[in-house]
C-alpha positions as CSV (number, residue, x, y, z in Angstrom):
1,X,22.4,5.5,60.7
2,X,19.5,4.6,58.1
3,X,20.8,3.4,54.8
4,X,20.4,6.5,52.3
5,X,19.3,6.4,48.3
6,X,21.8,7.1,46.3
7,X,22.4,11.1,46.2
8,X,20.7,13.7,43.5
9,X,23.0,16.7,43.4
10,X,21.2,19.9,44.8
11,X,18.7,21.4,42.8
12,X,17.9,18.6,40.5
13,X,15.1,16.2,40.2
14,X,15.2,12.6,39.4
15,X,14.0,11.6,36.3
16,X,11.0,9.3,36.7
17,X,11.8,5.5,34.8
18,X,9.9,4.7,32.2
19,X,9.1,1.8,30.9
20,X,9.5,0.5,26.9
21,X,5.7,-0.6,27.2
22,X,4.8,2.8,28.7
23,X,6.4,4.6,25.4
24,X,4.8,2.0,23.1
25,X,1.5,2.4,25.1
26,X,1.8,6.3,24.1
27,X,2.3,5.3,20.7
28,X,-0.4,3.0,20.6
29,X,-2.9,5.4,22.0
30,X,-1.8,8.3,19.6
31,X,-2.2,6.0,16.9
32,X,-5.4,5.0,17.8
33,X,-6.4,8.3,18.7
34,X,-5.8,9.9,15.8
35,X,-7.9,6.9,14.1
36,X,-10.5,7.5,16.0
37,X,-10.6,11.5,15.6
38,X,-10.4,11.1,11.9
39,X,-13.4,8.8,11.8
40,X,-15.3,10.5,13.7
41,X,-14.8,13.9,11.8
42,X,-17.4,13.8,9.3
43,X,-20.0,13.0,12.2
44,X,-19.2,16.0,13.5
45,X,-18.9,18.2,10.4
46,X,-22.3,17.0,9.1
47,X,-24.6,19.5,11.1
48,X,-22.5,22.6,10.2
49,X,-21.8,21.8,6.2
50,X,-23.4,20.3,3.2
51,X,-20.3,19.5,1.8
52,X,-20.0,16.3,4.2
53,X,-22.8,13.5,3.3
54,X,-21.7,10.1,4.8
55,X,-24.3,7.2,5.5
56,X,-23.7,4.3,7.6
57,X,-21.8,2.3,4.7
58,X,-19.6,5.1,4.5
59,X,-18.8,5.1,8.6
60,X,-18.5,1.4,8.1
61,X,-16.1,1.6,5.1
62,X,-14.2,3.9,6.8
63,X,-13.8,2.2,10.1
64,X,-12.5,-1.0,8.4
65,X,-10.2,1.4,6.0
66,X,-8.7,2.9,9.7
67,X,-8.9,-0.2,12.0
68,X,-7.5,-2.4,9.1
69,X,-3.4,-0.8,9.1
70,X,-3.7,-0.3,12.2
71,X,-4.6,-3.7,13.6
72,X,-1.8,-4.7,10.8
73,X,1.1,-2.1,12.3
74,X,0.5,-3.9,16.1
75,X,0.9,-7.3,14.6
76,X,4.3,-6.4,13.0
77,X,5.2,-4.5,16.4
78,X,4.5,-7.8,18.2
79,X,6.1,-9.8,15.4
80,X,9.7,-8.0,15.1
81,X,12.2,-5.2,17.2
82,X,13.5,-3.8,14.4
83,X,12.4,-0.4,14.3
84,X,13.6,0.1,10.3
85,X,11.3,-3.1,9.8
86,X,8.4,-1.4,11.8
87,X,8.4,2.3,10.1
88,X,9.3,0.4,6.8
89,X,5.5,-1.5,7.4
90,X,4.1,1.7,8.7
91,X,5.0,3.5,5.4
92,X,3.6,1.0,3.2
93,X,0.5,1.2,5.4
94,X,0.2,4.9,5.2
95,X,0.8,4.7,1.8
96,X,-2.2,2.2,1.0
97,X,-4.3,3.9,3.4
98,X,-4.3,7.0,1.5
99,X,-4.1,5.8,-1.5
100,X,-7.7,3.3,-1.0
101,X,-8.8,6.9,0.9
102,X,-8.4,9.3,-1.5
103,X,-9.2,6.9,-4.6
104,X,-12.9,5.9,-2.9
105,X,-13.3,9.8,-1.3
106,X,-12.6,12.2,-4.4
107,X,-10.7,9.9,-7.0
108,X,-7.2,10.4,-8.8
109,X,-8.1,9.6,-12.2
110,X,-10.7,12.1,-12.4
111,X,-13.6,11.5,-9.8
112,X,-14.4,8.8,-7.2
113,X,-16.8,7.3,-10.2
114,X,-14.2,7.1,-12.9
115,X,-13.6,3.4,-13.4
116,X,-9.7,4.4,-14.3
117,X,-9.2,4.5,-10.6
118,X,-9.1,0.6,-10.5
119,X,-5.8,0.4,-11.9
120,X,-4.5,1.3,-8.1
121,X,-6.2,-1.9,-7.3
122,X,-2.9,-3.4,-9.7
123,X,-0.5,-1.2,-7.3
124,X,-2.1,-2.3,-4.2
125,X,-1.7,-6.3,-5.6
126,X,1.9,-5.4,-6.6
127,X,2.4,-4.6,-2.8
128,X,0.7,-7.5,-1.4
129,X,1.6,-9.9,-3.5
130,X,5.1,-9.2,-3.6
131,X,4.6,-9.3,0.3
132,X,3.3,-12.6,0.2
133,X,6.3,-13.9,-2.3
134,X,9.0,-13.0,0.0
135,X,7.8,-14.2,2.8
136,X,7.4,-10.5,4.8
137,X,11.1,-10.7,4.4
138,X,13.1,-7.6,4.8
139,X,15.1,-8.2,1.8
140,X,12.3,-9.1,-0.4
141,X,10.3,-6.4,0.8
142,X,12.3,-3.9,-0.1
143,X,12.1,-5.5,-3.4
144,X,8.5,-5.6,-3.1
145,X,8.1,-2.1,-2.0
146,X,10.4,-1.1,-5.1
147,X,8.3,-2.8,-7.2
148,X,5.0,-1.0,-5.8
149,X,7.3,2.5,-6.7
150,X,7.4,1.2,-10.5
151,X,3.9,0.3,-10.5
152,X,2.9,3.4,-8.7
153,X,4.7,5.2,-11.8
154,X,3.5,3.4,-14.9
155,X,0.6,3.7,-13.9
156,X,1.0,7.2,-14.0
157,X,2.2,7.2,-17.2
158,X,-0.8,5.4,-18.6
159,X,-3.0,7.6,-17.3
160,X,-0.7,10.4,-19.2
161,X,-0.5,8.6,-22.6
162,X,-4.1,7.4,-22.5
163,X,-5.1,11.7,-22.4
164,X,-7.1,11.1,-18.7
165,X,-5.1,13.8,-17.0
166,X,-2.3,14.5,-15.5
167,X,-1.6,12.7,-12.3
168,X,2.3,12.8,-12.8
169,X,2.8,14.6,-9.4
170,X,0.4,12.8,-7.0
171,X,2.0,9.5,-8.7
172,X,5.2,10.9,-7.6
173,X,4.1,11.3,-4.6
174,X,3.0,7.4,-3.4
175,X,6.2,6.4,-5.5
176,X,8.5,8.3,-3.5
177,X,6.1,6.4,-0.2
178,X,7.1,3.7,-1.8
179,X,10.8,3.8,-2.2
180,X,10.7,5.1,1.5
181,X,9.1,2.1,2.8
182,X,11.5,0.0,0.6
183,X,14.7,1.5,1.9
184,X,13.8,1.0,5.7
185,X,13.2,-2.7,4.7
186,X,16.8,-2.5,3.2
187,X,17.8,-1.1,6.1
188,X,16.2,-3.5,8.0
189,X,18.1,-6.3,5.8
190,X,21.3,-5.0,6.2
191,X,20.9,-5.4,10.5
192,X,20.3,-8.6,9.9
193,X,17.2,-9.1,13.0
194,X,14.4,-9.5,10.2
């Protein structure tokens, strides 16, 4: 008698094993897929619209603006297991992505040209160097990403008092990005692995 696998009961099939670097190879390729795609988008719009203009600086611009978070979100993957750590990064990454994104493409603060739109640059340095402060701490990221909510907001309200338009909602908006990100680095804190 030959030694048998272990039995399936009748009718069903056995589920194929797959590996944790298979899933984050999934993840990896969506992710830099859906770069890709979105780079690559106003190439192929160009020949069917005037609306879409880009030059070479702009395909370069926007390469480093895609490649850039993403190159960033693998290093923390690498780095850390904590997935509350991990999505709290890949918030804060989304969140500066399209906030660089839409501030260079079509501006907040009035259009693209409107030099108000430089006072993200203060909401982007409230991030990063609150970052830098706590070390890429969970704890003090949250902090940091708190911090980026407030900024996010005042800046708002300076745009508001200042009579440039009302960008209440869209402020709103990265704020609430914000205080996401910040409460999966608390969360993150509170298991203790970051």
């Amino acid at each position: 008698m030959s030694p048998s696998s272990p039995s399936t009961p009748p009718g069903t099939a056995r589920e194929p094993q797959v590996s944790a670097s298979w899933r984050g190879t999934r993840w990896r390729w969506l992710g830099w897929g859906t770069a890709l795609v979105l780079w690559l988008t106003p190439l192929l719009s160009m020949p069917f619209t005037d609306e879409v203009q880009w030059g070479w600086g702009d395909f370069v611009a926007a390469g480093i603006l895609l490649s850039l978070p993403g190159l960033l979100l693998e290093l923390t993957v690498r780095m850390t297991r904590n997935t509350a750590y991990r999505l709290g990064v890949a918030v804060a990454l989304l969140a500066t992505l399209l906030l660089v994104w839409i501030s260079l493409a079509v501006g907040i603060i009035g259009s693209e040209d409107n030099p108000a739109n430089l006072l993200y640059v203060a909401v982007l340095a409230t991030a990063l160097g609150g970052a830098v402060a706590a070390g890429f701490a969970a704890a003090g990221m949250a902090r940091a990403m708190f911090a980026t909510a407030a900024a996010q907001m005042l800046v708002g309200l300076l745009v508001l008092a200042a009579g440039l338009g009302f960008t209440l909602i869209i402020n709103a908006f990265f704020a609430l990005l914000w205080c996401l990100s910040a409460g999966l680095f608390r969360a993150a804190a509170e298991a203790g692995e970051c």
